[in-house]
C-alpha positions as CSV (number, residue, x, y, z in Angstrom):
1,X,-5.0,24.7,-4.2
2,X,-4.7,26.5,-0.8
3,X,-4.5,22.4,0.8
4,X,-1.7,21.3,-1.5
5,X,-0.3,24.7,-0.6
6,X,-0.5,23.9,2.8
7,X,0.0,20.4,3.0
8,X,3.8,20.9,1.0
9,X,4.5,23.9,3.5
10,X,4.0,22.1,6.6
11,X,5.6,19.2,4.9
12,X,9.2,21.4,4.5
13,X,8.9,22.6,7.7
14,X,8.7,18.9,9.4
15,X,11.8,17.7,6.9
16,X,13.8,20.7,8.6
17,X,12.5,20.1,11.9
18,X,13.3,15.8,11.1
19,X,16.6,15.9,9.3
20,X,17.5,12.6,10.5
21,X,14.3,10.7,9.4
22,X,15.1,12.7,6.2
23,X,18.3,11.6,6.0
24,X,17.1,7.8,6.0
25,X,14.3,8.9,3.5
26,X,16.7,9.7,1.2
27,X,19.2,7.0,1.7
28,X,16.3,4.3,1.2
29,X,15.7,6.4,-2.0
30,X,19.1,5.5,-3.3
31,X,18.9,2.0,-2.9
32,X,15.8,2.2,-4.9
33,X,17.0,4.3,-7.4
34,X,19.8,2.0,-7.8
35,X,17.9,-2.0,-8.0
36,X,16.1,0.1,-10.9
37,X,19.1,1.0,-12.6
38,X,20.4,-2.6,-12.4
39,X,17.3,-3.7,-14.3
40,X,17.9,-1.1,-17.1
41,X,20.7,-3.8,-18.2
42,X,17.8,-5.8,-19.1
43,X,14.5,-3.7,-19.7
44,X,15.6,-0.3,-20.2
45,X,11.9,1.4,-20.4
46,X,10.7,-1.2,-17.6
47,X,13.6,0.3,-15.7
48,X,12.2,4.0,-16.8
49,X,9.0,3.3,-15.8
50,X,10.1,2.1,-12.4
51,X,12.5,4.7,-11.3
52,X,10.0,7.2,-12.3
53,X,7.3,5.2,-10.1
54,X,10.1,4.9,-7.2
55,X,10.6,9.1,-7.2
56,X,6.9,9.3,-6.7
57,X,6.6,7.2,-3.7
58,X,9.4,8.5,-2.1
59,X,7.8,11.9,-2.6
60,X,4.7,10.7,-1.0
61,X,6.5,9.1,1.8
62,X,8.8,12.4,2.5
63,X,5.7,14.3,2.4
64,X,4.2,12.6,5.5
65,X,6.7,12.7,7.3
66,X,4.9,14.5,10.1
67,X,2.7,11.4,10.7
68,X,5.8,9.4,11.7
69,X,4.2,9.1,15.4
70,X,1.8,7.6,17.3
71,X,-1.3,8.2,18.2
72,X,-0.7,10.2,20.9
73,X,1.8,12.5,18.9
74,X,5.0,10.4,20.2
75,X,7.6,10.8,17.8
76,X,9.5,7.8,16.0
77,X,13.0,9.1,15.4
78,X,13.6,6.4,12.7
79,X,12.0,5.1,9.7
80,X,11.0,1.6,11.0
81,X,11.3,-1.7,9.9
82,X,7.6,-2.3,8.9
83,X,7.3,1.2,6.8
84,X,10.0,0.0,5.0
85,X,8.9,-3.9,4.4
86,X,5.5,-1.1,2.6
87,X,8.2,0.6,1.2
88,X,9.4,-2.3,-0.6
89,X,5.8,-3.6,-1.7
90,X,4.8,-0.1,-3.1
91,X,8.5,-0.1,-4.9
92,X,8.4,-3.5,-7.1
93,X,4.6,-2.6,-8.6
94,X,5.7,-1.8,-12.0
95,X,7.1,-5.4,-12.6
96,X,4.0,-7.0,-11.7
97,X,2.0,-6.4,-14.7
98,X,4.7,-7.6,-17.3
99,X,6.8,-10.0,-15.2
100,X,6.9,-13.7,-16.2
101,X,5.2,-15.8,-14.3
102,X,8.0,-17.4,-12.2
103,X,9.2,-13.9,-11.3
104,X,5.4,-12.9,-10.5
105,X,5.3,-15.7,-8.5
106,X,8.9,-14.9,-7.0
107,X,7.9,-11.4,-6.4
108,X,4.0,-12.0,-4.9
109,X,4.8,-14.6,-2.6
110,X,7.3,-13.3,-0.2
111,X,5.5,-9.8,-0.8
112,X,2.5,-11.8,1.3
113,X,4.9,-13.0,3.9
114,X,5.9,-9.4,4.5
115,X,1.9,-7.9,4.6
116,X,1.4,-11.0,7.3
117,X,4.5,-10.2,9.6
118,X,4.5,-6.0,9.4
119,X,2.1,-5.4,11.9
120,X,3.6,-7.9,14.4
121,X,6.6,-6.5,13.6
122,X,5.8,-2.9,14.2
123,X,4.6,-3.9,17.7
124,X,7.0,-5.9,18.7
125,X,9.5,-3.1,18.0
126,X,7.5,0.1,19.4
127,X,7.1,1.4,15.5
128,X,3.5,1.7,15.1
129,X,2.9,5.0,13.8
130,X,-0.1,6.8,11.8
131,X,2.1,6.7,8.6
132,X,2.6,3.1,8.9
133,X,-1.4,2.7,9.2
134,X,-1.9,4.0,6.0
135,X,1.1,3.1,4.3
136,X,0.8,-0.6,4.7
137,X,-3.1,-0.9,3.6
138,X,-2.0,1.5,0.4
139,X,1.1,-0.8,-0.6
140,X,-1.4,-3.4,-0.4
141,X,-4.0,-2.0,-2.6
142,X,-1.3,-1.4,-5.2
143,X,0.2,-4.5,-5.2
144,X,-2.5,-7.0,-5.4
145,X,-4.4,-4.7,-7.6
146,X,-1.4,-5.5,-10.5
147,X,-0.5,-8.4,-9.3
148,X,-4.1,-9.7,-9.9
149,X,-3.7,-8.2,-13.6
150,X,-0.6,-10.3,-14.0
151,X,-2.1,-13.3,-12.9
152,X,-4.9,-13.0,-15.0
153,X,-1.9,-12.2,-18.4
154,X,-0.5,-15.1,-17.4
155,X,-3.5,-16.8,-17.2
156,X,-3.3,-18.0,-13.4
157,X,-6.5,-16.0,-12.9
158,X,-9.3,-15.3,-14.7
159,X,-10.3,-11.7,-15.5
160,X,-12.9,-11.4,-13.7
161,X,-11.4,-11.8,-10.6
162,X,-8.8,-9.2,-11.5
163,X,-11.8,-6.7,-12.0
164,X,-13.6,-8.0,-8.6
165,X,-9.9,-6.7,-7.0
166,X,-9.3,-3.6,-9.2
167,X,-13.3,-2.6,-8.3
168,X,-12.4,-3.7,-4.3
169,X,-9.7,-0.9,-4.2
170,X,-11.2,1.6,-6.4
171,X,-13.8,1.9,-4.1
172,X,-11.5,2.1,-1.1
173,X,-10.0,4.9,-2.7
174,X,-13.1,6.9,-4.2
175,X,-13.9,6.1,0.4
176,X,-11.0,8.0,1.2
177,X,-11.3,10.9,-1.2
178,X,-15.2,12.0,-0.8
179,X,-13.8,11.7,3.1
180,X,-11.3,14.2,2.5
181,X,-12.2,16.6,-0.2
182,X,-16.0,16.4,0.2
183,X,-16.8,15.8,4.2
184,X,-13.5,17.6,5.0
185,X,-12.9,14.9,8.0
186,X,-10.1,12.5,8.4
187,X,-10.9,8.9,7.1
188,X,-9.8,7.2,10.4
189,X,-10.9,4.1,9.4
190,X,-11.6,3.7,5.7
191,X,-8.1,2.7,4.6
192,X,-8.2,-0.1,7.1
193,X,-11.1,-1.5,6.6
194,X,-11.6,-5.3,5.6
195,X,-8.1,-6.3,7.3
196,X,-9.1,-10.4,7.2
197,X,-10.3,-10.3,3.7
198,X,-7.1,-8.5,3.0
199,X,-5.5,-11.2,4.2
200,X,-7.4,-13.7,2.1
201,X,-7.0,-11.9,-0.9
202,X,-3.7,-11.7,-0.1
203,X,-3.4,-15.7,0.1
204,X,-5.3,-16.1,-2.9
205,X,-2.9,-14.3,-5.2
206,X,0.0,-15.9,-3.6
207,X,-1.6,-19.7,-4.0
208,X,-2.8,-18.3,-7.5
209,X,1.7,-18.0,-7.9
210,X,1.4,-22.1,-7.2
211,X,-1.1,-22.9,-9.8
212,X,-4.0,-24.0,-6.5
213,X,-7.3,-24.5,-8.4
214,X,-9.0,-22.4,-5.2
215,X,-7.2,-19.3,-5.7
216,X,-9.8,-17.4,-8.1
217,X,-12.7,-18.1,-5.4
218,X,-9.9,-16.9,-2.2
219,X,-9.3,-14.0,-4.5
220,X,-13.5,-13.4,-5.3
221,X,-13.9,-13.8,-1.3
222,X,-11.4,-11.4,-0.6
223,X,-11.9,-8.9,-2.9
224,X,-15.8,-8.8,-2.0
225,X,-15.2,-9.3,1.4
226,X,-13.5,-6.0,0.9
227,X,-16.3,-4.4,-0.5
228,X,-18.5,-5.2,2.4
229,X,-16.4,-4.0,5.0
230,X,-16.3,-1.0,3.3
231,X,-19.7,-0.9,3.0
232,X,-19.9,-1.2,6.6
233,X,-17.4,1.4,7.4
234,X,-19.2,4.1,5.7
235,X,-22.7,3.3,6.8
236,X,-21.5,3.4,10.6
237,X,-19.5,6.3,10.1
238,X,-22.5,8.4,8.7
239,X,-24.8,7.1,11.6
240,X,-25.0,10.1,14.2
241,X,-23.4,9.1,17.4
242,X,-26.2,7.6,20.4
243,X,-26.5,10.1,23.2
244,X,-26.7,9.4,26.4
């Protein structure tokens, strides 16, 4: 209770210290809030569902705020273009589980083209920041989780893969929580681990849109290729440091 105390306390005082980044938060929050109200004309409780999701990662977004900075503290007095392309992942989740498959496939596909460019993108523009480093794996991990369940409803996968990529990012997540709330240290590296299988998975599910008979072994690479850089990750991090 006392971190969530804290954490939503220094969280108001960085949105009244960053009005403007606020400002944007909120403006990206009505463009949400409307693209969900224009699919309430068709799925009224899809539409629900989704605009409730939306509030919640606009929450989580204007609660981190603060971490819109590099890694030497350097503000970014904007949103940037990549946090926004994670934005967008994170907001069309919902549809992934029930869409059909051509707007699965509509929806997956350029959602990979986006996960490939961001980081280049973020570069290229001076916008990498500590939000975007954990954003951008976490948009990830939800989106492929349910798009890996609709592909398996509709058939373009087979179940078990979907429960090799639900189980690759269950793990990530159980990673980042004993890191927190157990070891009380930052997971530096945790979220970000297993970038190139990632990336496979990543292709799998998008060549799983196109019907490519290698998708479900891409997808089974990826998702344990995940595993073991996890693996990896937390092994090294509990090794004690070599002294000199």
């Amino acid at each position: 209770m006392r971190f969530f105390a804290r954490s939503f306390e220094r969280a108001r005082t960085t949105r009244r210290q960053r009005r403007r980044e606020h400002r944007q938060t909120l403006r990206v929050g009505a463009v949400g809030f409307a693209a969900w109200a224009t699919a309430g004309a068709f799925r009224p409780w899809l539409a629900l569902g989704g605009a409730v999701w939306w509030l919640l990662m606009l929450a989580m977004f204007g609660w981190h705020l603060g971490m819109l900075e590099d890694e030497s503290g350097e503000p970014l007095h904007r949103l940037g273009l990549a946090n926004l392309l994670s934005l967008a992942r994170a907001a069309v989740v919902p549809l992934l589980p029930v869409a059909a498959p051509a707007l699965w496939a509509a929806i997956v596909i350029p959602a990979g083209a986006t996960d490939a460019i961001d980081g280049s993108l973020a570069r290229a523009r001076g916008e990498e920041t500590r939000l975007g480093a954990w954003l951008d794996p976490g948009a990830d991990a939800l989106l492929l989780s349910t798009a890996a369940v609709g592909a398996a409803r509709h058939d373009l996968l087979p179940w078990w893969t979907a429960a090799l990529v639900l189980a690759r990012y269950t793990l990530q997540a159980l990673g980042v929580a004993l890191a927190y709330f157990v070891r009380a240290q930052s997971p530096r590296h945790v979220s970000v681990a297993g970038r190139a299988p990632g990336l496979v998975l990543f292709a799998g599910v998008a060549l799983a849109a196109l019907r490519f008979p290698l998708a479900a072994p891409l997808v089974s690479v990826g998702a344990l290729g995940g595993v073991a850089a996890l693996t990896l990750t937390v092994v090294r991090g509990s090794l004690p440091e070599a002294t000199a």
